[in-house]
C-alpha positions, -999 to +999 in steps of 0.1 A: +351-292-178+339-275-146+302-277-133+286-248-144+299-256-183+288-291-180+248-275-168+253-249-194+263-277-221+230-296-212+209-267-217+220-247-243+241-279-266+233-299-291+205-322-283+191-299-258+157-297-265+152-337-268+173-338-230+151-317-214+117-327-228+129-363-220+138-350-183+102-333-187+084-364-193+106-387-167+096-357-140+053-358-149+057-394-151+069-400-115+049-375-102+018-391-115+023-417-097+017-401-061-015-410-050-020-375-042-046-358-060-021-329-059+005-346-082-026-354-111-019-312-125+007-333-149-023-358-161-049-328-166-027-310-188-018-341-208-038-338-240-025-368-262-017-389-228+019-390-234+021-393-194+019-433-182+001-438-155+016-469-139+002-471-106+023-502-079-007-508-068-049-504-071-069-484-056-086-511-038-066-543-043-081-580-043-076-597-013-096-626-026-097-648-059-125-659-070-133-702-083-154-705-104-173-740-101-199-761-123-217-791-127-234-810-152-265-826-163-268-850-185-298-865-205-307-892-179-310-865-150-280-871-133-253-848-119-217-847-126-196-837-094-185-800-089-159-792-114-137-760-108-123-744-137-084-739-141-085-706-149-050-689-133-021-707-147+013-717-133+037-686-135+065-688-156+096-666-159+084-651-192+051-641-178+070-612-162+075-599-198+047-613-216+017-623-203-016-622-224-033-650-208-038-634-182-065-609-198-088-635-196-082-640-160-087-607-152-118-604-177-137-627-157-128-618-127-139-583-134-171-599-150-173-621-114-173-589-093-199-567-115-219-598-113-216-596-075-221-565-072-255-569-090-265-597-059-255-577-031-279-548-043-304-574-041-308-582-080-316-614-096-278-616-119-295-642-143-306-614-169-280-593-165-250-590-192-223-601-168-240-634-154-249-641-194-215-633-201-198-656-174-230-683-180-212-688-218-179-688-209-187-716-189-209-733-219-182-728-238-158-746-211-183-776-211-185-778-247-148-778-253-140-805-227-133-842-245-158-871-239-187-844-229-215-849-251-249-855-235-252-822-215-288-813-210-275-780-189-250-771-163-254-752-127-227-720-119-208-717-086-189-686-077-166-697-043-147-666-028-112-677-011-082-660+003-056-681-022-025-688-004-037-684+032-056-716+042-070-700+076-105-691+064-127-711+050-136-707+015-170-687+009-197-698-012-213-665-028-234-675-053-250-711-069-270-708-104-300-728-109-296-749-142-291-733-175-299-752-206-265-760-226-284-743-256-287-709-243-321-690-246-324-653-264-333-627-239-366-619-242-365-583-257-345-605-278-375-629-291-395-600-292-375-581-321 
C-alpha cells in the first residue's frame, strides 16, 4: 500500500467520519490551549463545550499559600495558643489520579483571597459571605477537635508564606477579633 492509498483509505474508508472528527477534536483541543486569544475561534464556536480547556498553568498563578491560624477562648477568659490548621495533606501517588480532598483546599483558599481582596479595598470582611464562610469552617474545626468543650469564641488568623522557600518571612495579613462559638444571624437576618 503506497502513500497516497493509505491518505485516501483514511478519508474516504470505513470509519472515516469517526477518524477525522476525532482528528477534529484532538486539533481544537490543542489549539485551545495557546494562550493566544487568536487560538480561542475553536472555544467560540463550541456550542455544547465538547472542547477541554486544560490550561498547564493559570492565568495568574499562586506564589504564596495561605495558613490559616486560630485560638481559643475558653469560659474562664483564657487563651489557648495559636493553632494552625492542617489543611494541605501529604501527597500520595494516587493523588495524581484522584484527588478530591483537595477541593476543599482550594475552596478556602479561593474563599481566603476574595476575603482579601475585600481588606485591601479598605472593607471591614466581618459581614461579608467569605469571612462568614471561612469564620464557620473554622467553628466547625474547633468543634470537631477532641477534649474541646468550654469554648466561649475563637480569634481568626490568615498568615501569607512562600511554602517551600524559607527566605522571607511569613506575612501576617489579617487577625479577627473574637467571634462567639455560637455564631450570630446577620442582621437583615434578625430582621426577617
Amino acid at each position: 500500500m503506497n502513500a497516497a492509498s493509505f491518505v485516501k483509505e483514511a478519508f474516504t474508508g470505513p470509519g472515516a467520519v469517526t477518524r477525522l472528527t476525532g482528528a477534529a477534536l484532538l486539533v481544537a483541543t490543542l489549539a485551545a490551549q495557546h494562550p493566544s486569544p487568536a487560538f480561542e475561534r475553536a472555544r467560540e464556536k463550541d456550542l455544547f463545550s465538547l472542547v477541554p480547556n486544560w490550561k498547564f498553568f493559570a492565568p495568574n498563578p499562586a506564589t504564596h499559600d495561605y495558613h490559616y491560624l486560630y485560638r481559643t477562648l475558653d469560659e474562664n477568659r483564657e487563651t489557648s495558643p495559636w493553632i494552625e490548621l492542617e489543611l494541605i495533606q501529604k501527597r500520595r501517588m494516587i493523588q495524581a489520579f484522584w484527588f478530591s480532598s483537595r477541593r476543599t483546599e482550594k475552596a478556602v483558599f479561593d474563599i481566603c483571597s476574595a476575603m482579601l481582596k475585600s481588606i485591601s479595598k479598605g472593607e471591614d470582611p466581618t459581614g461579608s459571605p467569605p469571612f462568614r464562610v471561612l469564620a464557620e469552617f473554622i467553628r466547625r474545626q474547633i468543634r470537631e477537635t477532641p477534649n474541646v468543650s468550654d469554648v466561649r469564641g475563637f480569634q481568626l488568623a490568615v498568615v501569607r508564606a512562600t511554602g517551600h522557600d524559607d527566605s522571607e518571612e511569613p506575612e501576617v495579613l489579617y487577625v479577627s477579633t473574637y467571634l462567639p462559638m455560637k455564631p450570630v444571624s446577620p442582621a437583615f437576618l434578625r430582621a426577617a
